[in-house]
Backbone as CSV, one residue per row, in Angstrom:
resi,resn,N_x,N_y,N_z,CA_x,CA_y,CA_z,C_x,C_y,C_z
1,UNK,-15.717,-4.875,-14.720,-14.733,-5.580,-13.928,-15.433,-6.084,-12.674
2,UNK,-15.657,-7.240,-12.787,-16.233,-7.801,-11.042,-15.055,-8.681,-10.467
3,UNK,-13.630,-8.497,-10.383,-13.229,-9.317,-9.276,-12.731,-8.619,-8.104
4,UNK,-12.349,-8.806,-7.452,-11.806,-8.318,-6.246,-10.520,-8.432,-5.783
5,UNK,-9.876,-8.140,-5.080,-8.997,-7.818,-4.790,-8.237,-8.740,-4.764
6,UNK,-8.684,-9.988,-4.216,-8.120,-11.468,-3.765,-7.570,-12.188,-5.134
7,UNK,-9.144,-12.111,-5.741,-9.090,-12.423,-7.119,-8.095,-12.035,-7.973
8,UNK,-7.723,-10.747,-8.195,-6.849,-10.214,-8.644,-5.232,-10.854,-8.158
9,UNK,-5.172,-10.368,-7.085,-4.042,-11.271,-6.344,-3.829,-12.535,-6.872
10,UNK,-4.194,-13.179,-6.738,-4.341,-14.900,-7.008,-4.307,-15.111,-8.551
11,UNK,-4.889,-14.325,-9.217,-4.599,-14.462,-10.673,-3.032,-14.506,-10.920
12,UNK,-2.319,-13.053,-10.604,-1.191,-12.109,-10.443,-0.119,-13.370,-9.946
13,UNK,-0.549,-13.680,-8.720,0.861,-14.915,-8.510,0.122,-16.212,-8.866
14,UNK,-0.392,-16.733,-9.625,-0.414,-18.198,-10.192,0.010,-18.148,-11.298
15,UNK,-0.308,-16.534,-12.244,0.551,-17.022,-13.218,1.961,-16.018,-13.185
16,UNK,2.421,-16.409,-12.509,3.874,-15.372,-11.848,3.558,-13.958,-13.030
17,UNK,2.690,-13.354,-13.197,2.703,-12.485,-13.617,2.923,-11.167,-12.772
18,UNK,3.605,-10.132,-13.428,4.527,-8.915,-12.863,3.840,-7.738,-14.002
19,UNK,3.094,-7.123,-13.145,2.168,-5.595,-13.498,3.361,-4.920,-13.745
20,UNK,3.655,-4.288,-15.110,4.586,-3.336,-15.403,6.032,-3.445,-15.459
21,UNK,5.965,-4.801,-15.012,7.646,-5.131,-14.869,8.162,-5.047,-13.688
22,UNK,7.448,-4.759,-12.741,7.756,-4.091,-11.610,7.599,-5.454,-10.571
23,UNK,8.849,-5.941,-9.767,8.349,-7.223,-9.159,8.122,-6.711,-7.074
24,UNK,7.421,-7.022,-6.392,7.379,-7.131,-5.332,7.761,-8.266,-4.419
25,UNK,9.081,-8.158,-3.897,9.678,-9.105,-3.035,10.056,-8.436,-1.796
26,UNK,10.211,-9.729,-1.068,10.684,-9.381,0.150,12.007,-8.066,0.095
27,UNK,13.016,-8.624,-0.879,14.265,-7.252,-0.657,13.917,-5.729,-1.706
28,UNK,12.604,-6.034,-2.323,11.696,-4.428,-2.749,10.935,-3.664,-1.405
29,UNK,10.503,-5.198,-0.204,10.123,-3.999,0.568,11.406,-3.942,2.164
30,UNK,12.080,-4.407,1.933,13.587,-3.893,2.809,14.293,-2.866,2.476
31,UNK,13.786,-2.278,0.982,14.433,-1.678,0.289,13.803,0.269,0.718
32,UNK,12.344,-0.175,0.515,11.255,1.095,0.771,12.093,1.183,2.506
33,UNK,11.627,-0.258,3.545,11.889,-0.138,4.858,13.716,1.013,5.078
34,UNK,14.537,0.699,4.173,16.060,1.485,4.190,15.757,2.743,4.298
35,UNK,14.897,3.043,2.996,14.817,4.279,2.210,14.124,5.386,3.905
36,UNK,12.975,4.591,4.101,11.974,5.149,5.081,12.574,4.494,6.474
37,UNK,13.674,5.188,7.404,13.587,4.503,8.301,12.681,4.624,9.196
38,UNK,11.992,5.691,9.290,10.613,5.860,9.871,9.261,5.441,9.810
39,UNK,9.254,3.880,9.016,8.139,3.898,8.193,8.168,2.541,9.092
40,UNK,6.491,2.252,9.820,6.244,0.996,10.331,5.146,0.428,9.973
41,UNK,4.636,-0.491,10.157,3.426,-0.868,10.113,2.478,-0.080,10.174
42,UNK,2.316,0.838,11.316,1.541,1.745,11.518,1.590,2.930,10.539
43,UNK,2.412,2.795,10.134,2.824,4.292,9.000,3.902,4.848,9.318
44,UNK,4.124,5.938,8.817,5.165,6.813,8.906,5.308,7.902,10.480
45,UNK,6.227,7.461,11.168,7.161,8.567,12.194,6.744,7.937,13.763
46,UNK,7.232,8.373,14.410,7.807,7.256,15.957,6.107,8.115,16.891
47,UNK,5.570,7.135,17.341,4.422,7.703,18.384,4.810,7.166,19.695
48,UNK,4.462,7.666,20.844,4.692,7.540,22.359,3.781,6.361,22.529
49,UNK,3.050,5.971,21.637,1.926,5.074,21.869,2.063,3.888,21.538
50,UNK,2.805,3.580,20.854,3.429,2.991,19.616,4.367,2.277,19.892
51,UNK,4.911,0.840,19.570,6.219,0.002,20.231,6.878,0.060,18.400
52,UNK,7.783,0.810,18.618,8.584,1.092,17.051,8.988,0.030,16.696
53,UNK,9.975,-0.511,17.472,10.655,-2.023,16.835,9.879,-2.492,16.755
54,UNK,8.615,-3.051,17.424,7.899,-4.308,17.050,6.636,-3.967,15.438
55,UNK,6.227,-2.646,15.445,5.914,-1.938,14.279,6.554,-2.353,13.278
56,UNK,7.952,-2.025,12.974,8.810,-1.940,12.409,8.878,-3.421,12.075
57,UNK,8.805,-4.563,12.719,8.720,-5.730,12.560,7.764,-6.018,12.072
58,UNK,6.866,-6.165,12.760,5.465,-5.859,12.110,5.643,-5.896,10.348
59,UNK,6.288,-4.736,9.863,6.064,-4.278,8.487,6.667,-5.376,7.829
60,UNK,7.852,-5.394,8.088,9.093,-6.211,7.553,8.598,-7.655,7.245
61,UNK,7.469,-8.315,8.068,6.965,-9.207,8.129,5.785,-9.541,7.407
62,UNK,5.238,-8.179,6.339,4.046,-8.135,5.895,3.948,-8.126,4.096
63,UNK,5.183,-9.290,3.692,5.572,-9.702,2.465,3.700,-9.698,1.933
64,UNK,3.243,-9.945,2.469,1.553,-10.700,1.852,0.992,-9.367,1.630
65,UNK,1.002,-8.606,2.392,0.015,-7.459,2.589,0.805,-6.613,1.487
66,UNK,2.304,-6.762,1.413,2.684,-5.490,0.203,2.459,-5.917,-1.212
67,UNK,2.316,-7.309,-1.324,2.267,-7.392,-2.859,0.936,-7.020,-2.924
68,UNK,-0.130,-7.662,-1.967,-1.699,-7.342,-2.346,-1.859,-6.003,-2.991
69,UNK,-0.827,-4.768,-1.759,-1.036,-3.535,-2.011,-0.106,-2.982,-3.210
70,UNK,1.129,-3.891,-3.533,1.522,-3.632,-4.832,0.749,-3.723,-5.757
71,UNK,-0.169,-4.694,-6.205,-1.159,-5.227,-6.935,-2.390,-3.834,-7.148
72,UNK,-2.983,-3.793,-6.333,-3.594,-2.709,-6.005,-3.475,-1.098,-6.792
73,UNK,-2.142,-0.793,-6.552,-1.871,0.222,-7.004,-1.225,0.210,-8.564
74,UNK,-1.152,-0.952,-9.475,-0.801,-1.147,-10.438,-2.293,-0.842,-11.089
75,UNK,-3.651,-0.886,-10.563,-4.780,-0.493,-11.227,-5.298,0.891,-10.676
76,UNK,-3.814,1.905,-10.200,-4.432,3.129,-9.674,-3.723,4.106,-11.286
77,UNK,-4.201,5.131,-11.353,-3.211,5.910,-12.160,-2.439,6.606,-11.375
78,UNK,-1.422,7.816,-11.836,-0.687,8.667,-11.251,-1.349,9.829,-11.919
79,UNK,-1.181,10.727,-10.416,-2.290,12.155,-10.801,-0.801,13.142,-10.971
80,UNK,-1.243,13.858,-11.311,0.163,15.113,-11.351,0.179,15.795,-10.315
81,UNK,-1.153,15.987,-9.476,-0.807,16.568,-8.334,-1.197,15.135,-6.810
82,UNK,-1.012,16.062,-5.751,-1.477,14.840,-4.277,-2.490,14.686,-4.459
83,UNK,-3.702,13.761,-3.800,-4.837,14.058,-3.729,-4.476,13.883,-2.433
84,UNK,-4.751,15.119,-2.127,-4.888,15.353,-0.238,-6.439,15.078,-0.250
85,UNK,-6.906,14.294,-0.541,-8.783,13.599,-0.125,-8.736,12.296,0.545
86,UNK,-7.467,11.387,-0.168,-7.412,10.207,0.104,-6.709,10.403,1.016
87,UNK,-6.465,9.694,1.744,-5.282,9.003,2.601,-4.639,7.895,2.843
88,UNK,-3.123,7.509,3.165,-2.887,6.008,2.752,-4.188,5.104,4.114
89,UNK,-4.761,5.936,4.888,-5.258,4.826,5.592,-6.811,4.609,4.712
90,UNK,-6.978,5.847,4.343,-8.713,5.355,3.371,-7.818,4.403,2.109
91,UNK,-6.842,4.101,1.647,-6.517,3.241,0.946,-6.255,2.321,1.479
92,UNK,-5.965,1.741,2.607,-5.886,0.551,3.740,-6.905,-0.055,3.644
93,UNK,-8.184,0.780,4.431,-9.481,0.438,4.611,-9.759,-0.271,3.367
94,UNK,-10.110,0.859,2.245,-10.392,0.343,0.562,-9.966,-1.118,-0.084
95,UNK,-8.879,-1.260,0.266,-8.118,-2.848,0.102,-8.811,-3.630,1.020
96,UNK,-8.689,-3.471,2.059,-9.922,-4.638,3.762,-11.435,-4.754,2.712
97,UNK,-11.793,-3.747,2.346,-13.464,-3.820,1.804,-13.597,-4.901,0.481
98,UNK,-12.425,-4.515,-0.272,-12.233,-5.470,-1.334,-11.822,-6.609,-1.373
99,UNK,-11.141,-6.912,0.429,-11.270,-8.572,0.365,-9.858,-8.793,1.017
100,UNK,-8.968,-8.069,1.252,-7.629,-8.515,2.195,-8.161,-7.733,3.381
101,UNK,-8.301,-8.466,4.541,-8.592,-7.953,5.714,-7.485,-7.469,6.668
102,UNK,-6.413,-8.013,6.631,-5.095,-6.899,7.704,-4.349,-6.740,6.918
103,UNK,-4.627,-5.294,5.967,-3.875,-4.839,5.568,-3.301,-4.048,7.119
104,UNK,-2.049,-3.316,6.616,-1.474,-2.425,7.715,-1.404,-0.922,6.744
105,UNK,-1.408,0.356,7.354,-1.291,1.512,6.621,0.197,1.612,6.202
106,UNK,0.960,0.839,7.069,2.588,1.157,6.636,2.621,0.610,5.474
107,UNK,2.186,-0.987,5.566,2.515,-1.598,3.926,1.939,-1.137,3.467
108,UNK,0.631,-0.659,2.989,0.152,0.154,2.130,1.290,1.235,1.417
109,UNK,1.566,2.140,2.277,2.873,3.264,2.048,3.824,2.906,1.328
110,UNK,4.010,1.678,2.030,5.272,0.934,1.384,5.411,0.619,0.112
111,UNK,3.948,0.253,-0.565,3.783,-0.611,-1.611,3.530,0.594,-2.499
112,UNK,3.223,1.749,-1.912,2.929,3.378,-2.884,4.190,3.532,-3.535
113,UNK,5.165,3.515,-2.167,6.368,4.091,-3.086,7.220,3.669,-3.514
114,UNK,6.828,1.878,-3.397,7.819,1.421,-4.426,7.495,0.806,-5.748
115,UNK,5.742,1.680,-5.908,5.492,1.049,-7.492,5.859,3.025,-8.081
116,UNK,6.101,3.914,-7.002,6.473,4.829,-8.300,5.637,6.087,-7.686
117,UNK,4.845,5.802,-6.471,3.983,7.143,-6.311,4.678,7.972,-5.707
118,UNK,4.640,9.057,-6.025,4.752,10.410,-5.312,3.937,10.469,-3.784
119,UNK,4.688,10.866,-2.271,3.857,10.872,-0.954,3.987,12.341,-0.446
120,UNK,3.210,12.843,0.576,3.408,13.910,0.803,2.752,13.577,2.439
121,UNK,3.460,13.834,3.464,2.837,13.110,4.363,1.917,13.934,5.143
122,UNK,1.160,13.108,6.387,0.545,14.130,6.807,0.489,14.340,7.933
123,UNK,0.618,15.907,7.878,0.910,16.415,9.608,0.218,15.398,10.512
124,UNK,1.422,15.047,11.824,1.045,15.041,12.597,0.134,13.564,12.885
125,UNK,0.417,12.807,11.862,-0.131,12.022,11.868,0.559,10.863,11.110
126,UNK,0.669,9.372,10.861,1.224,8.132,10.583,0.747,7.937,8.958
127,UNK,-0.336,8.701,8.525,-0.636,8.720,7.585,-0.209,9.517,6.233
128,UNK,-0.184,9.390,5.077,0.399,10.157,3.740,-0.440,10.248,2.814
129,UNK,-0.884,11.139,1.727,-1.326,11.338,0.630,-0.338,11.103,-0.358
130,UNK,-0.857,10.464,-1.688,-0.265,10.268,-2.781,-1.148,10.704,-4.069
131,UNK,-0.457,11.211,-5.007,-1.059,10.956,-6.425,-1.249,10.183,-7.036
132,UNK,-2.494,9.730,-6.654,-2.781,8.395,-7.001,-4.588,8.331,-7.009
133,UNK,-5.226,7.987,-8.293,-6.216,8.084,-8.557,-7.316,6.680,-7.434
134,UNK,-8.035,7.058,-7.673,-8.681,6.262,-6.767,-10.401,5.644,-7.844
135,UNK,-10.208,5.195,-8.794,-10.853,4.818,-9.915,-11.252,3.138,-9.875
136,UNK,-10.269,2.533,-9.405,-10.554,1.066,-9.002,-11.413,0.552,-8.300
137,UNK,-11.484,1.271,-7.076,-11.687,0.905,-5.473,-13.408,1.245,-6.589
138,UNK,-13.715,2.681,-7.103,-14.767,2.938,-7.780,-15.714,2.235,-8.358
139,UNK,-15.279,1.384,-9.016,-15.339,0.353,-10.745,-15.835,-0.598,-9.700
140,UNK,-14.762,-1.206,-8.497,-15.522,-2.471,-7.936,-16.560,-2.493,-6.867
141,UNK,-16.536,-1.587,-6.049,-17.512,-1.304,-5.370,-19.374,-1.256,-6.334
142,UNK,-19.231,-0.860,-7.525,-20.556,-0.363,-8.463,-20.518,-1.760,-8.485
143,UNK,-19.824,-2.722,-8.367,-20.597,-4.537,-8.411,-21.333,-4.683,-7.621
């Protein structure tokens, strides 16, 4: 497999093709945003550091970045357990290396749990683990 991430993308919406049946739209990620009212751009839960509404906007606004990361995770598997190794932000990064450069860690999150992953979040921090194999990011990097 040598394409990348973009590549992939761009294949995915030219030929309106839908990984699994599963479609990513704007009211799939208003839908995660309901579910998670804590969930921003930045990730998951309110920081002193942090401007929430505009975060929060931020996300709501990042239709591009969730399908990429919908896309993405349609070539991850599902593990039975977390992998507390990864994190949604080393899966942020992982997507930037492969060729979408602002991703956000929230859409990332976002796009986890509304293709189906299991999250487990993590202390103390904006970030979450999922069961979710990390085999892709693998395969294209060895190009």
């Amino acid at each position: 497999m040598n394409k990348n991430i973009l590549e992939i993308a761009k294949f995915s919406f030219n030929n309106n093709y839908q990984t699994n049946s599963i479609k990513y739209t704007q009211p799939h990620l208003d839908k995660v945003m309901q579910d998670y009212p804590d969930l921003t751009s930045y990730g998951l839960g309110r920081f002193e550091y942090r401007d929430f509404d505009r975060d929060r906007e931020e996300l709501k606004n990042d239709l591009g970045g969730f399908k990429v990361a919908c896309i993405y995770t349609t070539y991850s598997n599902k593990l039975s357990r977390i992998d507390k190794t990864i994190s949604s932000n080393d899966y942020t990064f992982r997507v930037q290396d492969l060729g979408y450069p602002d991703l956000f860690n929230g859409t990332f999150i976002a796009a986890a749990i509304h293709m189906g992953f299991k999250l487990r979040r993590y202390p103390e921090s904006p970030n979450a683990y999922f069961n979710m194999s990390d085999h892709l990011y693998r395969e294209l990097m060895k190009k």
